[in-house]
C-alpha positions as a printed NumPy array, in Angstrom:
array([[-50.227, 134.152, 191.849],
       [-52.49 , 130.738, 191.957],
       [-51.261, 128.071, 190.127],
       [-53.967, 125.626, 189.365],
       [-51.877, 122.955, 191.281],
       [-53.084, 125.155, 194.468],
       [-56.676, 125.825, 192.97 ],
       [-57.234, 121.435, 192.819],
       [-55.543, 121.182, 196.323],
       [-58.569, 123.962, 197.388],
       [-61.431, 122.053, 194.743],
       [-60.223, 118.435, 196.871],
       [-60.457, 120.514, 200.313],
       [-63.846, 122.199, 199.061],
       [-64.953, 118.358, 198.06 ],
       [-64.029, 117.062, 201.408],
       [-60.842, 114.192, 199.109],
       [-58.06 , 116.328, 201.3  ],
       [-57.892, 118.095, 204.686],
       [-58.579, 121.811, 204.812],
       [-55.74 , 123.545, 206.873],
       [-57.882, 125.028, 208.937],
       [-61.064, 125.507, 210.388],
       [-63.123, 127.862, 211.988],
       [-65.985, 126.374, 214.403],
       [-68.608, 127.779, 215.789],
       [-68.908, 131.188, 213.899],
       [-71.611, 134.137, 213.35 ],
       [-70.316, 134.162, 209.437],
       [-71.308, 137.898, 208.148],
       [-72.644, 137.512, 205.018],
       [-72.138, 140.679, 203.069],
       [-73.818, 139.696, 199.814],
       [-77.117, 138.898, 201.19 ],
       [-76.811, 141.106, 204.471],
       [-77.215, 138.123, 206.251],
       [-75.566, 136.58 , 209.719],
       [-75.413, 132.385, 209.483],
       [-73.966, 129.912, 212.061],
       [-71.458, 127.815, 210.545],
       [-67.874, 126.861, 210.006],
       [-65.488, 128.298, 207.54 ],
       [-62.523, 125.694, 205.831],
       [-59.251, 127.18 , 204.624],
       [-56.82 , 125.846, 202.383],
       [-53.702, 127.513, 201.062],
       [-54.9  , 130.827, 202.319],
       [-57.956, 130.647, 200.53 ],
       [-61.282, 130.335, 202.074],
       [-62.856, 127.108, 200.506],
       [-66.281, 125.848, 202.102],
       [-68.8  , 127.377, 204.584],
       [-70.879, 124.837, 206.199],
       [-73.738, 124.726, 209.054],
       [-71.687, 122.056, 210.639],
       [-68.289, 120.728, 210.466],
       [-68.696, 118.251, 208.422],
       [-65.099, 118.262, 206.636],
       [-61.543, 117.043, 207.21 ],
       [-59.174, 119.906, 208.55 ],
       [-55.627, 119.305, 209.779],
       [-56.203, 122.388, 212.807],
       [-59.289, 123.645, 214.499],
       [-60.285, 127.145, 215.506],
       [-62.646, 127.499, 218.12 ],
       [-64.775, 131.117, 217.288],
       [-67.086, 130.531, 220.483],
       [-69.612, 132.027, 218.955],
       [-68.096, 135.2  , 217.797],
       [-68.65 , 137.122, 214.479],
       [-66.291, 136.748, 211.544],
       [-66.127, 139.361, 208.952],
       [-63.729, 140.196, 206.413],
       [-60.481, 142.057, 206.799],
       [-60.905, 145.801, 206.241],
       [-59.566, 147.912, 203.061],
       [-58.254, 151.22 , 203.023],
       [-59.421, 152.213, 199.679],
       [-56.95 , 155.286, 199.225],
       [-54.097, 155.628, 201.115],
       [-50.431, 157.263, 201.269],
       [-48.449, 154.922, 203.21 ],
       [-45.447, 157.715, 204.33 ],
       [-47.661, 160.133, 206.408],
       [-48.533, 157.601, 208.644],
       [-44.544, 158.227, 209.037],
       [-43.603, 154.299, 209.386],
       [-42.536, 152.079, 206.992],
       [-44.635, 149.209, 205.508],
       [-43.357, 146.495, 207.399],
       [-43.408, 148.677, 210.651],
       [-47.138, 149.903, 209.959],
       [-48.247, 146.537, 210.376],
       [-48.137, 146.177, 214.165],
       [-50.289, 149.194, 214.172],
       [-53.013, 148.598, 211.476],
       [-53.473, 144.757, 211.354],
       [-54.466, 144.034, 215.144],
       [-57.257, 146.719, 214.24 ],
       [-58.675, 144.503, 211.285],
       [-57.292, 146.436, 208.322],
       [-55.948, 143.423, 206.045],
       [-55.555, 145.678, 202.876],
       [-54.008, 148.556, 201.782],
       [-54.396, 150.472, 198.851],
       [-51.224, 152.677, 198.355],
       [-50.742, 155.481, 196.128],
       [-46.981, 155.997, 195.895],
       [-46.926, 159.361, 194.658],
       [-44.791, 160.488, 198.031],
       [-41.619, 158.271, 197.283],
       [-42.226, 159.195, 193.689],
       [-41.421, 162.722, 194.058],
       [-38.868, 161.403, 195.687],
       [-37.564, 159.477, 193.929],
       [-39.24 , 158.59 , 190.997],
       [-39.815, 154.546, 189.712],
       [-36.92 , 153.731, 192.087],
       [-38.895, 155.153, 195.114],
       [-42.045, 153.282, 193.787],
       [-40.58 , 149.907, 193.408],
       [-38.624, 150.197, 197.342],
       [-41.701, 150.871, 198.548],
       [-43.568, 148.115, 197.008],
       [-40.893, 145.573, 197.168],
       [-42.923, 144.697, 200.466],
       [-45.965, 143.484, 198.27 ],
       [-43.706, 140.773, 197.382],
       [-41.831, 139.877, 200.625],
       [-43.729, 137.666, 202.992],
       [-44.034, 138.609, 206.164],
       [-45.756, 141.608, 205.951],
       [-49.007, 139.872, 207.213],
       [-51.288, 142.618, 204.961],
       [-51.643, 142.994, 200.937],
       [-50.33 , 146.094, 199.856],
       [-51.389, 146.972, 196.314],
       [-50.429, 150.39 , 194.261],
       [-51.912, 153.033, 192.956],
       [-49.999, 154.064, 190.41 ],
       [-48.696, 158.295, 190.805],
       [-50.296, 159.604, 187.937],
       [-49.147, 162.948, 188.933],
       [-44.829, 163.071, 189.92 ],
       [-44.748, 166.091, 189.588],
       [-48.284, 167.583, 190.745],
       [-47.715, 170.774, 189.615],
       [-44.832, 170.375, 186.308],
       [-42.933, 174.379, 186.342],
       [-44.694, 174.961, 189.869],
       [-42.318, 173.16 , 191.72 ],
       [-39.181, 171.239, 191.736],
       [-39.07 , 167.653, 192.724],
       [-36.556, 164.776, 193.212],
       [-38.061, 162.211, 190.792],
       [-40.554, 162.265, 187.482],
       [-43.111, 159.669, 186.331],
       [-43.924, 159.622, 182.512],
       [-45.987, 157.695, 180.516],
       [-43.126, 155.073, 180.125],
       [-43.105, 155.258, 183.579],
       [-46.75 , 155.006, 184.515],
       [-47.084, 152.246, 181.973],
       [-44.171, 149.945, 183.606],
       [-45.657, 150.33 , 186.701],
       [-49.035, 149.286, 185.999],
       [-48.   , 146.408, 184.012],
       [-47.089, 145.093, 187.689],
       [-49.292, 142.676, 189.205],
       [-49.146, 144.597, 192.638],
       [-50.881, 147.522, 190.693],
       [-55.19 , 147.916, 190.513],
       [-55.342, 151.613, 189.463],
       [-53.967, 154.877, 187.987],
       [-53.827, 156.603, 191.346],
       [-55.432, 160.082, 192.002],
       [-55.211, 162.55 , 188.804],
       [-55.875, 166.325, 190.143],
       [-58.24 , 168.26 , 187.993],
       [-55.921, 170.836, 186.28 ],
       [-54.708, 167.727, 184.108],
       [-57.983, 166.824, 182.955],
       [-59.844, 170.171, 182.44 ],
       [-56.832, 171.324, 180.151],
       [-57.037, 168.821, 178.359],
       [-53.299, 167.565, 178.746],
       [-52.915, 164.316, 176.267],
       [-50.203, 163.221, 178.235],
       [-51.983, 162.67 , 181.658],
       [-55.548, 161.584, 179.716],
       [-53.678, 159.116, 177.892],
       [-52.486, 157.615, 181.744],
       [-56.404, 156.821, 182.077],
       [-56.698, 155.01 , 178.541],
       [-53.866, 152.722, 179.542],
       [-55.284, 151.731, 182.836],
       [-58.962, 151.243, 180.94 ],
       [-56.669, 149.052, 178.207],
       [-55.556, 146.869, 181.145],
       [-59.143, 146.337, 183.002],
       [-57.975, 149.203, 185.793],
       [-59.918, 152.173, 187.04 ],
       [-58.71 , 155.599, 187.845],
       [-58.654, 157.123, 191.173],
       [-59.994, 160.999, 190.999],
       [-58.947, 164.181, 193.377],
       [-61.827, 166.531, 192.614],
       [-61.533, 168.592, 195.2  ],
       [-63.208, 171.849, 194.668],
       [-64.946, 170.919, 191.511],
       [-68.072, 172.693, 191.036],
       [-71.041, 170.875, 188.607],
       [-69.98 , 171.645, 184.84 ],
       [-66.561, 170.772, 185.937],
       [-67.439, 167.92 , 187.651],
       [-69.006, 166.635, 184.135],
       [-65.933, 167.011, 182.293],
       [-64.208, 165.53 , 185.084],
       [-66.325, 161.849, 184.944],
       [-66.484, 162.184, 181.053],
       [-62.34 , 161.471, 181.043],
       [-62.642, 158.135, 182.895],
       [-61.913, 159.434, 186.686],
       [-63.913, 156.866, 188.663],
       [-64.03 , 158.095, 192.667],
       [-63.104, 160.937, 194.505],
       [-61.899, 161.493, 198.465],
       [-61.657, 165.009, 198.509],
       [-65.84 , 165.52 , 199.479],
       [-65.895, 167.829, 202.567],
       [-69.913, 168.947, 202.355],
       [-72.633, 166.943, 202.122],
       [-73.513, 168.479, 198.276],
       [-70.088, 167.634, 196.599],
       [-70.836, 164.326, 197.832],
       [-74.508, 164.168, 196.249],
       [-73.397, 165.903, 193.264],
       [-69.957, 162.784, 192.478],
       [-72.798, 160.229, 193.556],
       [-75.024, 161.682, 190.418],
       [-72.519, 161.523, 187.78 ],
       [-71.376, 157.884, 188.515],
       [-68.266, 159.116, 190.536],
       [-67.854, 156.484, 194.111],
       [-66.482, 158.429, 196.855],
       [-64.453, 157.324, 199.026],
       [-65.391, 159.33 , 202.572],
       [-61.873, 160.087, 204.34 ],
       [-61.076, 160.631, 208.194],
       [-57.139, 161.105, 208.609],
       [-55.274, 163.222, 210.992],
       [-55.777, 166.554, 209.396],
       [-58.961, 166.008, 207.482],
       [-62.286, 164.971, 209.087],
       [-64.786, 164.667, 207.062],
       [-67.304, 161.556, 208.454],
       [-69.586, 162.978, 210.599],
       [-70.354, 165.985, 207.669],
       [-70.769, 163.32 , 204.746],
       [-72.662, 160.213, 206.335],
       [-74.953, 162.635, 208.107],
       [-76.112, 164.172, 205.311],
       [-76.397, 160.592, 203.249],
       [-78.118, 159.113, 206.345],
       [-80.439, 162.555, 206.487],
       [-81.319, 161.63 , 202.531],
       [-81.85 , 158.131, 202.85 ],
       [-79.051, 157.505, 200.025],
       [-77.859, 154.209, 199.124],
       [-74.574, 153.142, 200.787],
       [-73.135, 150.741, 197.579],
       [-71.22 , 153.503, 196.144],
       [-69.607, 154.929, 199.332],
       [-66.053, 153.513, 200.396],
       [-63.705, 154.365, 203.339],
       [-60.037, 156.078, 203.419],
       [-57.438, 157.562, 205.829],
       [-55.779, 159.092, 202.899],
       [-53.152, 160.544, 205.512],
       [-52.758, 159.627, 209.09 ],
       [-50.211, 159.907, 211.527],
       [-49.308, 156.664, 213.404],
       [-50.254, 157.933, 217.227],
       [-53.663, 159.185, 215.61 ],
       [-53.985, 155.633, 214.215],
       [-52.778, 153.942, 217.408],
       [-55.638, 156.318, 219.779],
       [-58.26 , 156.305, 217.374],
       [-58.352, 153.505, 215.562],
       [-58.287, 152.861, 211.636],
       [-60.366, 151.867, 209.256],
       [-62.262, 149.793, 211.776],
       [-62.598, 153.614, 213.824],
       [-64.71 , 154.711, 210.482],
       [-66.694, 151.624, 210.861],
       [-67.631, 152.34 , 214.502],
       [-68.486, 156.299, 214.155],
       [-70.696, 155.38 , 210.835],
       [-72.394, 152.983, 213.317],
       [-72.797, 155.159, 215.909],
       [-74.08 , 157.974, 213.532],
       [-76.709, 155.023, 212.444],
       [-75.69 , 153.703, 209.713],
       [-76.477, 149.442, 209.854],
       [-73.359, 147.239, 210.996],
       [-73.42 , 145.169, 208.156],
       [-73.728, 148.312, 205.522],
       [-71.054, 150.272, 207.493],
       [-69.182, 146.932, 207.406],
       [-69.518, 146.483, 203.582],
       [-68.775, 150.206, 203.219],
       [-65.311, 148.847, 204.688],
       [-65.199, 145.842, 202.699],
       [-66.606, 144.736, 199.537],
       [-67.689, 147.971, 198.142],
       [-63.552, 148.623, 197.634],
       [-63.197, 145.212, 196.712],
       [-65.978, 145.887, 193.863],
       [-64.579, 149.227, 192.885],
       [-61.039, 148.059, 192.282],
       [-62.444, 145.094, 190.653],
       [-60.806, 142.304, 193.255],
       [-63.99 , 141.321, 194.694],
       [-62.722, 137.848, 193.522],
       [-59.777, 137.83 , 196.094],
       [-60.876, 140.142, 199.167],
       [-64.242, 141.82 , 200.708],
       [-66.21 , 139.189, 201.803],
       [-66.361, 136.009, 203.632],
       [-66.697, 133.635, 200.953],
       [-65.205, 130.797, 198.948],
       [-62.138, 131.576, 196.818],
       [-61.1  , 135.022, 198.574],
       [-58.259, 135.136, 200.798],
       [-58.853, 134.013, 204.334],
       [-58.393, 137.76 , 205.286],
       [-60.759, 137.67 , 208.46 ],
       [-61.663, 139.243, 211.862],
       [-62.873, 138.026, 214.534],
       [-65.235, 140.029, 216.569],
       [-67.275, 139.939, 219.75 ],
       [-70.056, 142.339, 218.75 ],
       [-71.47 , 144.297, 215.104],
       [-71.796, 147.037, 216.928],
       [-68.375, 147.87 , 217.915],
       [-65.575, 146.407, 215.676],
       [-62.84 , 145.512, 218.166],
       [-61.04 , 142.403, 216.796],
       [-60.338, 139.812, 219.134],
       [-58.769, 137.765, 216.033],
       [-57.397, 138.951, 212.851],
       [-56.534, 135.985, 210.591],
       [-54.355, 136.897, 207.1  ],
       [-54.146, 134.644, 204.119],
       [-55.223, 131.73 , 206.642],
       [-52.638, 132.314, 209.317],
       [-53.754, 133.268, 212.576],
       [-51.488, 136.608, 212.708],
       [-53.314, 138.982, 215.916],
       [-55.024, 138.591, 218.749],
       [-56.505, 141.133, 221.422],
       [-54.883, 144.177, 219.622],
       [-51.17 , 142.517, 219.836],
       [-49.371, 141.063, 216.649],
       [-48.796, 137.3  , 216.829],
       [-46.981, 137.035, 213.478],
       [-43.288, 137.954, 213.029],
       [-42.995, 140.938, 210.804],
       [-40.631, 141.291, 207.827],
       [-37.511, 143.55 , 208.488],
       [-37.471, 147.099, 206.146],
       [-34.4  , 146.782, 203.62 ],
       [-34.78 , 150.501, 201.763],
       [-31.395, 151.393, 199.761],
       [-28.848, 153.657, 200.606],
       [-29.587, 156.38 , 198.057],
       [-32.949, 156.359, 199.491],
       [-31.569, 157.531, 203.668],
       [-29.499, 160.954, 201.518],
       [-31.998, 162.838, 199.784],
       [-31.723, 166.163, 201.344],
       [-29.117, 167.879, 200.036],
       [-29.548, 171.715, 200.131],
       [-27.933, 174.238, 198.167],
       [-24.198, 175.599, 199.157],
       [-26.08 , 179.089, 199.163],
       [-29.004, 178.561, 201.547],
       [-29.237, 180.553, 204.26 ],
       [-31.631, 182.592, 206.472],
       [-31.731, 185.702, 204.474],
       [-33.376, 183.982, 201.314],
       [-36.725, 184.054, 204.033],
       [-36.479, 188.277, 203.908],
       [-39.628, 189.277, 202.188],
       [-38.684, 193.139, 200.804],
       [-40.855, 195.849, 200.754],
       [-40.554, 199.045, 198.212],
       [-41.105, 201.45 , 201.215],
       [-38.369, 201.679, 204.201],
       [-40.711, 202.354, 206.665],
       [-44.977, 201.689, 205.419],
       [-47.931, 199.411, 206.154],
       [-47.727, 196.708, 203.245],
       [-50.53 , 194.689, 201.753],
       [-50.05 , 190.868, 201.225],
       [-51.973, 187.834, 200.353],
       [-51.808, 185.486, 203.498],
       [-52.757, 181.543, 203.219],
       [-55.585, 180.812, 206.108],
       [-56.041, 177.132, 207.037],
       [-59.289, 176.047, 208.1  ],
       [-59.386, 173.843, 211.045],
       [-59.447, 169.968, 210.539],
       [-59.279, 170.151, 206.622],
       [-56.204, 170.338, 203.903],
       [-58.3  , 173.209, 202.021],
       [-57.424, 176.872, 202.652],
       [-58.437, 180.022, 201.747],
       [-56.596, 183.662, 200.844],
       [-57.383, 186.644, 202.37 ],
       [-55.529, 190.008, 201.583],
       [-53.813, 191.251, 205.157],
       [-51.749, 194.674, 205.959],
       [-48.132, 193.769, 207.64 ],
       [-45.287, 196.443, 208.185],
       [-42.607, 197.065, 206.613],
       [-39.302, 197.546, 208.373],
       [-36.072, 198.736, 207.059],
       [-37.44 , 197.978, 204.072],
       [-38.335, 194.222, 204.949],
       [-42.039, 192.902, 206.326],
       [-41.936, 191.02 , 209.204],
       [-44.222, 188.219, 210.348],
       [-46.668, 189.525, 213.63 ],
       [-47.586, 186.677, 216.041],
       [-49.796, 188.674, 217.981],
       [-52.105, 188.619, 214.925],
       [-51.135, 185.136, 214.315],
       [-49.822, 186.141, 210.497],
       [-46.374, 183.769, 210.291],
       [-44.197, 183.727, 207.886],
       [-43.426, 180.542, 205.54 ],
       [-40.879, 178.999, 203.285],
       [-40.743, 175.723, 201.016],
       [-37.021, 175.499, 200.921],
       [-35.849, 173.189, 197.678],
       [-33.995, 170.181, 199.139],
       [-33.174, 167.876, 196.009],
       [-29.72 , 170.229, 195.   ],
       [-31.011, 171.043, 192.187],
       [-32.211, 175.045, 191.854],
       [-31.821, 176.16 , 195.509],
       [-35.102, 178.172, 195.026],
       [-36.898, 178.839, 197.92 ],
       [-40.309, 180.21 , 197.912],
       [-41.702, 182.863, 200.945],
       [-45.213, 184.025, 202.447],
       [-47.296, 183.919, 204.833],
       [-49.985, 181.848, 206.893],
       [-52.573, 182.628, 209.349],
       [-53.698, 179.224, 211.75 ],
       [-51.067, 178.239, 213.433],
       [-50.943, 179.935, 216.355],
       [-47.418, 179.871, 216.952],
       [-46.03 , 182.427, 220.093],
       [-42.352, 182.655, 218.911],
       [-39.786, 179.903, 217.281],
       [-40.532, 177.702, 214.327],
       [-41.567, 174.319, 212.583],
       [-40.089, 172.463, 209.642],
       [-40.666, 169.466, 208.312],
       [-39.567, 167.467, 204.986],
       [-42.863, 165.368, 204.136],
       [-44.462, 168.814, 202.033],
       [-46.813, 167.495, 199.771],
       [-46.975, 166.59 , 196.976],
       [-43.089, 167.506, 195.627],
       [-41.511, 166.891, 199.679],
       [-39.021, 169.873, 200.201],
       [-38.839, 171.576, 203.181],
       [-41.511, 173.181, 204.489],
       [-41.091, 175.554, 207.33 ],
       [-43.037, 178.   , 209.398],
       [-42.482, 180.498, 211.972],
       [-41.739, 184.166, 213.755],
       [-38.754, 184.959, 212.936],
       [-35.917, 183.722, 210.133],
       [-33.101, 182.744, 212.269],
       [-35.512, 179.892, 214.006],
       [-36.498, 179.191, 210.333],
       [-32.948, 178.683, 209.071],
       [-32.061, 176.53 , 212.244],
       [-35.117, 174.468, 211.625],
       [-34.738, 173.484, 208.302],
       [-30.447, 173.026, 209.07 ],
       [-31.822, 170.299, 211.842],
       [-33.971, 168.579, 208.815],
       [-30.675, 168.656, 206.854],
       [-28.509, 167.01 , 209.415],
       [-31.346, 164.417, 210.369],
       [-31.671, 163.764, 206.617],
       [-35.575, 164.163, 206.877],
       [-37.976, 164.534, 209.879],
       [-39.994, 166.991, 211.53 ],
       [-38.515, 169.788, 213.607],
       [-39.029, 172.237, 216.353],
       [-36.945, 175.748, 217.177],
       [-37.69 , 178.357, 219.327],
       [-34.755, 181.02 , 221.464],
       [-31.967, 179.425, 219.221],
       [-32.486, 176.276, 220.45 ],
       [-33.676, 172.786, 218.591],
       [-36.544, 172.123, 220.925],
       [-38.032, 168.64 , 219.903],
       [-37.132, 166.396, 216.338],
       [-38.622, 163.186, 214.874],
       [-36.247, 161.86 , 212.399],
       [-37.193, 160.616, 209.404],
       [-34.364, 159.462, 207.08 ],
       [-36.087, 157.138, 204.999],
       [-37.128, 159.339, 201.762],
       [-36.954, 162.237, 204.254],
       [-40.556, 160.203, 204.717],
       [-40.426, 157.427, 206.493],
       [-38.374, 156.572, 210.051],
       [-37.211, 153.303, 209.965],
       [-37.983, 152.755, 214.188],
       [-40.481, 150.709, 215.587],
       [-44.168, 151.59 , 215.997],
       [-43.897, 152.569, 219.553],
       [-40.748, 154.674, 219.421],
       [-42.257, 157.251, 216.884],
       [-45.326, 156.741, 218.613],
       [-43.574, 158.519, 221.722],
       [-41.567, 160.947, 219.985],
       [-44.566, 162.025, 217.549],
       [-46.209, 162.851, 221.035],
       [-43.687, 164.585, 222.341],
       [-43.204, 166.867, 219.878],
       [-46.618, 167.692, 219.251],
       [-46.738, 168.344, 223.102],
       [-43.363, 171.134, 222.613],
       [-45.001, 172.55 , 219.985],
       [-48.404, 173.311, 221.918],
       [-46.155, 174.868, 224.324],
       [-44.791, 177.233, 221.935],
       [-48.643, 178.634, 221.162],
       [-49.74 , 176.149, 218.197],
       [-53.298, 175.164, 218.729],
       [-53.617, 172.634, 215.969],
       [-54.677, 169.282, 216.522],
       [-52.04 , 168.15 , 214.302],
       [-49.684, 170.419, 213.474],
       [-47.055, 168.61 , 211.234],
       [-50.261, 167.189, 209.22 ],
       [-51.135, 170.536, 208.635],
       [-47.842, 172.104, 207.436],
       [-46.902, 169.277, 205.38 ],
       [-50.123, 170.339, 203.075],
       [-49.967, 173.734, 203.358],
       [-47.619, 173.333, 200.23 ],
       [-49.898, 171.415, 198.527],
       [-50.308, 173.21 , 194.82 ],
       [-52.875, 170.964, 193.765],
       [-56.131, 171.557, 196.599],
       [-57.98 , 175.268, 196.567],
       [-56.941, 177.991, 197.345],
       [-53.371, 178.823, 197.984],
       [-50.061, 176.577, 197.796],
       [-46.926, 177.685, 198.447],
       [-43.985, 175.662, 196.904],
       [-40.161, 176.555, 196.194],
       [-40.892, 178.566, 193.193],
       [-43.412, 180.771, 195.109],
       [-47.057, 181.405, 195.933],
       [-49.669, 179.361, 194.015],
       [-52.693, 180.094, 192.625],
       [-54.422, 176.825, 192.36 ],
       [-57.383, 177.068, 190.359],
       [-54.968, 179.645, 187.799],
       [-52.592, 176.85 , 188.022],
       [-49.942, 180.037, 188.442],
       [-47.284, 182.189, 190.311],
       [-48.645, 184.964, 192.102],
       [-46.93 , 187.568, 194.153],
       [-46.979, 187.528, 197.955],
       [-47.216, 191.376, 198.298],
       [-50.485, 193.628, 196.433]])
C-alpha cells in the first residue's frame, strides 16, 4: 500500500526537489489514452512512474538508455487459473514475465476445491512476498463447489468465506459465477455479487451457452464480462447488453481468430474487448507466447497495434477498476513496462516491474521468490480403501445384446461438447469400450476420502489405440479423471496418480508409460519451468503414440468433467446434464 510518505518522495521527484530512481531516455512512449506515440523520457520513483518529459530535463540517480525503442505497458491477463499452466506462481514467472505479461488476474477456484480458504490464501500468499517480479491479484471462487450434490470436492467457499476473501486487498472481483446460480435464482450465490458491488468490485461472468432471454437475466444480476464467447454472435449479443468479453486463446480453447474476425468484419469498437488465457499449459505458453501472442495474431488479423495493445492493457485495467495503478504508461501507475523494438510484433527486449529492470531478451534478470506451499497441501489424494478396477464395469440388463448409451463428443480445440446417443455391446452382461470406433470409456474417480463414488461413461475424441490417461487437475471439483480401452489400464492409471500424489499419467500393456507429477494440490509441480517443460512434452509425445490425436490431450480431459459448460459432464456422482443441472443415466 502507498503511504503518503512515498506519494511526497514521488510529488518532489515529479517537481524535479529529489532524484527520480530511474530514467528512461530516449523512448517511443505509447500513449494509450490518446492513441498517440511521443519521444520522451519516462522518471521513476519508488516503482511508480512520475514524469514524462520531451527531454531529460530532471535529476535521476540511474539512466536507461531505450535507443529509440517503444515502451508500452506491461500486459494483463484479465482471467486466468494459475494451476493449469501446471507451475506454481513463483515458478510461472520465468515463463510469463520475459514475454511482457506484468499482471495476473487469478481466479482461485482450482485450489479452492481443493482446499477451500486454506488453498486460496497458499496460493496468494505470493501477492504478498516480493520477489515474484509480477502482481498477482484474485478473483474471488464464487463457485467451490461448481456443481453443490453433483460432485464431491475437497474444500467449500460460503458467503463467510467469499466475504473474508474479498475484504483482502489482493482481491478486485467475485470471480466467474456459472449461469445455473443466477437463472435459479439462488440468494446465496446473488448475494456474492451484492457484496462485491458493496465494496466497489465487479463480477466476473461464465455465460457460456447462454442464448438472448437468458443472457438478459444474466446482465440484470450484476455479471459484468464473459470469456466463454466461441462464435462471432455470442460475442455481439454480451457486447449489446453491456457485458465486456474477455476473448480467450489457451491450450484447449481457441477462440481469436473466430471472435476478432467477425468484430474486425463489423467494424465494432475494440473498448469493451479484453484478453485471457483462462487455461494454458506452460510448453504452450513457452512456444506460443502469452498474452503478448494474442497481441501479435489480433495484429496480424488487422486489428491497429495500439488498439490490440490497449485490448492487452488498459481496457482490463478499466474493467477491474485499477486503471489508477496499471494499463498505461503514465504518471502514478506502476512502472510495469516493456520495452519493444517494433508495434507490430511485441517481442520484449526489456520488461521493467515496479521500476526494477527484471528481463531482458526473453531471459529473467531478477531472482525469483522460492514456493513455500504447506504440507497438508503435497497429500490430498487419498482414495478410498475400496477402489478398484471393477467400480469402471458399466452393466448391461442383457448377457449378450447391442446396448444404447449416451456418449460425451469433444469438439476439437474447445472445452464445449456435445451428446450423441451411440450402440455399444454388451458382453457377459458388461459393455465394453470399442477403439476402433473411437467410443472410450471414462471415470471421475473421487480422490478427497470422503464417498469413494466413482462415476462411469463414455467419450468419443480421443483417439486413443489401446491403454489409458488419468490425470488429477478435473475441473472444476479436481478428482481423478481417467480415460481409456480397457479397466485394468484405468485402475493402474489412476493408482500412479495416487502414489505421485497428483499429476498426469499414461498406461498402456500394464505398463506406466510416461507421468508428470504434480504434488502440489494434485495441481501444481513444484519443479522449475524447464523441467515440466520437458516432461509435459514428453508425455504428450507417448500419448500420440498410443493413437490420441489431440493437440492437447491432458487440457482436454481435465474439462471433460467440467459440470458447469454445455453439454455433458461427467463427475464422481455420474453423468451430467448441464443445462438440467442433473444426473442422467449412461445407458437408454
Amino acid at each position: 500500500m502507498r503511504s503518503v510518505e512515498q506519494m511526497i518522495e514521488e510529488l518532489k521527484a515529479a517537481k524535479g526537489l529529489e532524484p527520480a530512481d530511474l530514467v528512461l531516455l530516449h523512448a517511443k512512449l505509447v500513449m494509450l489514452h490518446t492513441e498517440e506515440i511521443i519521444e520522451g523520457c519516462l522518471y521513476i520513483k519508488n516503482g511508480r512512474i512520475v514524469s514524462l518529459q520531451e527531454r531529460h530535463c530532471l535529476p535521476a540517480a540511474e539512466q536507461f538508455d531505450c535507443q529509440g525503442r517503444y515502451v508500452l505497458p506491461g500486459l494483463i491477463d484479465a482471467h486466468v487459473h494459475i494451476e493449469p499452466t501446471l507451475l506454481t506462481p513463483e515458478a510461472l514467472a520465468a515463463v510469463i514475465v520475459p514475454l511482457g505479461t506484468t499482471t495476473m488476474l487469478v481466479d482461485g477456484m482450482e485450489m479452492g476445491n481443493v482446499a477451500g480458504t486454506a488453498g486460496v490464501e497458499a496460493l496468494m500468499q505470493n501477492a504478498l512476498r516480493e520477489g515474484l517480479n509480477y502482481n498477482l491479484w484474485l478473483q474471488v471462487p464464487s463457485r467451490v463447489p461448481s456443481a453443490p450434490g453433483l460432485e464431491t470436492t475437497g474444500g467449500e467457499l460460503g458467503l463467510d468465506e467469499v466475504k473474508g476473501l474479498l475484504e483482502q486487498a489482493y482481491s478486485v472481483s467475485v470471480g466467474e459465477l456459472d449461469p445455473s446460480k443466477v437463472l435459479s435464482l439462488r440468494k446465496d450465490y446473488l448475494e456474492k455479487v451484492l457484496m462485491a458491488q458493496r465494496m466497489g468490485k465487479i463480477s466476473n461472468g461464465h455465460a457460456a451457452g447462454l442464448k438472448w432471454d437468458e443472457l438478459n437475466v444474466y446482465a440484470c444480476a450484476g455479471l459484468q464480462d464473459d470469456h466463454e464467447c466461441l462464435e462471432y454472435e455470442e460475442l455481439l449479443q454480451r457486447l449489446r447488453l453491456g457485458l465486456r468479453v474477455m476473448i480467450r486463446e489457451g491450450s484447449a480453447e481457441r477462440n481469436l481468430e473466430a471472435l476478432l474476425g467477425g468484430v474486425l468484419k463489423d467494424r465494432l469498437p475494440l473498448d469493451e474487448l479484453m484478453f485471457c488465457t483462462d487455461d494454458k499449459h506452460v510448453n504452450d505458453i513457452y512456444h506460443e507466447g502469452h498474452i503478448n501472442y494474442m497481441v501479435n495474431k489480433a495484429i496480424a488479423l488487422g486489428v491497429p497495434p495500439i488498439k490490440a495493445i490497449k485490448m492487452a492493457t488498459l481496457n482490463t485495467a478499466k474493467h477491474f477498476r485499477m486503471d489508477h495503478l496499471i494499463g498505461s504508461v503514465a504518471p502514478g501507475r506502476w512502472a510495469d513496462l516493456i520495452v519493444t523494438e517494433d508495434l507490430a510484433r511485441i517481442d520484449p527486449v526489456h520488461v521493467f516491474f515496479h521500476g526494477r529492470h527484471v528481463a531482458e531478451n526473453g531471459r529473467m534478470l531478477a531472482s525469483i521468490a522460492q514456493p513455500d506451499y504447506p504440507q497438508e497441501l503435497r497429500r490430498t489424494i487419498r482414495l478410498s480403501t475400496h477402489f478398484s478396477g471393477g467400480q469402471f464395469k458399466v452393466a448391461s440388463a442383457a448377457a449378450s445384446d447391442s446396448v444404447k448409451v449416451r456418449v460425451i463428443h469433444l469438439y476439437p480445440n474447445q472445452i464445449v461438447n456435445f451428446g450423441s446417443v451411440e450402440t455399444l455391446q454388451a458382453v457377459d452382461g458388461e459393455i465394453k469400450a470399442d477403439a476402433n470406433r473411437d467410443i472410450l470409456k471414462l471415470a471421475v474417480v473421487e480422490r478427497y476420502g470422503r464417498t469413494g463414488d466413482v462415476g462411469v461413461g463414455f467419450v468419443k475424441g480421443f483417439g486413443l489405440k489401446s491403454g489409458a490417461l488419468a490425470c488429477s487437475v478435473a475441473h472444476d471439483h479436481h478428482n481423478i479423471v481417467v480415460v481409456g480401452s480397457n479397466d485394468e489400464d484405468m485402475e493402474l492409471a489412476v493408482r500412479t496418480i495416487e502414489r505421485h500424489q497428483g499429476g498426469f499419467a499414461a498406461v498402456d500393456g500394464g505398463v506406466v508409460q510416461g507421468v508428470l507429477a504434480l504434488p502440489i494440490g494434485g495441481l501444481m509441480s513444484d519443479l522449475g519451468a524447464e523441467e515440466v517443460i520437458e516432461q509435459l512434452e514428453h508425455l504428450n509425445e507417448v500419448v500420440k503414440m498410443m493413437g490420441c490425436r489431440l493437440r492437447s490431450p491432458f487440457m482436454a480431459l481435465s474439462f471433460i468433467s467440467l459440470p458447469t459448460v454445455p453439454e455433458l459432464g461427467m463427475t464422481d456422482k455420474g453423468l451430467v446434464d448441464v443445462k438440467s443441472h442433473s444426473i442422467i443415466p449412461v445407458l437408454i
